[in-house]
N, C-alpha and C positions, 0 to 999 in steps of 0.2 A: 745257136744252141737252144733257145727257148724254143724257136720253130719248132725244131727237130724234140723237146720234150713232149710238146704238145703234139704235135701229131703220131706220137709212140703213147700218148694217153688215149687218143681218137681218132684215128686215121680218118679224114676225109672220104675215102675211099670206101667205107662200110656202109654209107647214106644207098649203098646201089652196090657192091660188087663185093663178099668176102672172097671169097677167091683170089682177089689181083690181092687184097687186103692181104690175107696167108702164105701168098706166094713171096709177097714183101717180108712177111713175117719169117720166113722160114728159112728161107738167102740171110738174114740181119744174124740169124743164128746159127747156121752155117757159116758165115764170118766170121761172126765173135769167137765162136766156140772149137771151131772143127766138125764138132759132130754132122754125120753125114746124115741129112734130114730130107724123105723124101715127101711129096703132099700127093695125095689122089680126091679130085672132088668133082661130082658128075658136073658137064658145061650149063645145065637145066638148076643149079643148086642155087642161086639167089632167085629167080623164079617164087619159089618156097620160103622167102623167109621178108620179117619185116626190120626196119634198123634196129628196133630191141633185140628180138633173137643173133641177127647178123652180131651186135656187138656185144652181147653174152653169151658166142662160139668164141669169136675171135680173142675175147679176155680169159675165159678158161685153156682155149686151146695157148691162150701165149703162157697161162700161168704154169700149164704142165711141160710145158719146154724151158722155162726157165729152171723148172725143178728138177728135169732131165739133167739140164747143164750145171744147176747145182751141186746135186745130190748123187743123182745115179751111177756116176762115173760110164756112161755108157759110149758106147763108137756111133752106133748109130739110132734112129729114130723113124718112125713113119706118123703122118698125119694122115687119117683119110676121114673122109666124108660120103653120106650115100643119102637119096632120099627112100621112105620104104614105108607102108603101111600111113602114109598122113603125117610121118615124124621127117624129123633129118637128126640121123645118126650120125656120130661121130667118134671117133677113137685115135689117142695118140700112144703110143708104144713104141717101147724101148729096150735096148737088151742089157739093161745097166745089171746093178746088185742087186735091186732090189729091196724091198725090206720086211720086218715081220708085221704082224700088228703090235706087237711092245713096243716095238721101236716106235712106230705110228704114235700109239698109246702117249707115250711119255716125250714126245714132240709136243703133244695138245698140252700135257701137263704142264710142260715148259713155254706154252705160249705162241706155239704155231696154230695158223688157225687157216692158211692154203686150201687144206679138202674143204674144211666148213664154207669158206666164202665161194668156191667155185660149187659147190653143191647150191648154195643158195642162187647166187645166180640164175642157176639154170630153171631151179624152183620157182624166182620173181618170173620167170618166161614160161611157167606151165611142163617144163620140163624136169630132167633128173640127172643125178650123175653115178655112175659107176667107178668102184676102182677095185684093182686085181692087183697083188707084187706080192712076191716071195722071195724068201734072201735066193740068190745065183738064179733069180728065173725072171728078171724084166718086172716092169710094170707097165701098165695099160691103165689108162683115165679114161672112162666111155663116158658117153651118154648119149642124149636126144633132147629135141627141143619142137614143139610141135609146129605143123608145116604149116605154113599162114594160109587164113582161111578154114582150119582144121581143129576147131577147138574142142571135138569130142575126144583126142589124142591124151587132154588134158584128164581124163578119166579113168583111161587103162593102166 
């Protein structure tokens, strides 16, 4: 049991490969959950990243799958990943409820704080984060994290 926390805190796996890392990730939620969750991420994608970035995708991307299975009530999910312009882009989407920004709103007021740490995250690695949801229209958590070796990314 301890094994298995600690390595759902840090996969071993991330020192060298998110990919096998979210592939793990995303079968573990499929399990739990049902949700039908699919990943797309180019084979060239840790190329581009250093073990900071690798494990602040992997901690946002699991954070918005948990929230999927949470919250959204949705069937299904997609993960994808792409390298583009110096960045490695990422977006996880869902066809759940959705929600407004009130609803958002008076979550923070109440003490959730999910968006803010996964935004920062990506902000300690020079990158950003995105999000898009409407009630009956899904939510999407994007961003990017710039591609190692690539720190003018950090400007645009």
């Amino acid at each position: 049991m301890l094994r298995r926390i600690r390595v759902n805190l840090a996969p071993t796996q991330l020192e060298s490969n998110l990919r096998y890392a979210l592939e793990g990730l995303t079968g573990h939620v499929r399990q739990r959950s049902g949700l039908a969750v699919s990943l797309s991420a180019p084979p060239d994608l840790d190329d581009a990243l250093t073990p900071q970035t690798r494990h602040a995708l992997y901690r946002v991307i699991q954070q918005a799958l948990d929230n999927t299975v949470a919250h959204a009530e949705a069937s299904a999910a997609t993960v994808t990943l792409a390298r583009e312009d110096g960045r490695i882009l990422f977006a996880v989407r869902d066809d759940g409820r959705g929600s407004s920004a009130e609803t958002r709103q008076a979550a923070q007021q109440a003490g959730s704080f999910g968006l803010k740490s996964m935004a920062t995250r990506l902000e300690m690695s020079g990158g950003a984060l995105e999000f898009d949801s409407a009630p009956g229209a899904g939510t999407t958590v994007a961003g990017w994290v710039p591609a190692a070796g690539d720190r003018l990314s950090n400007v645009l």
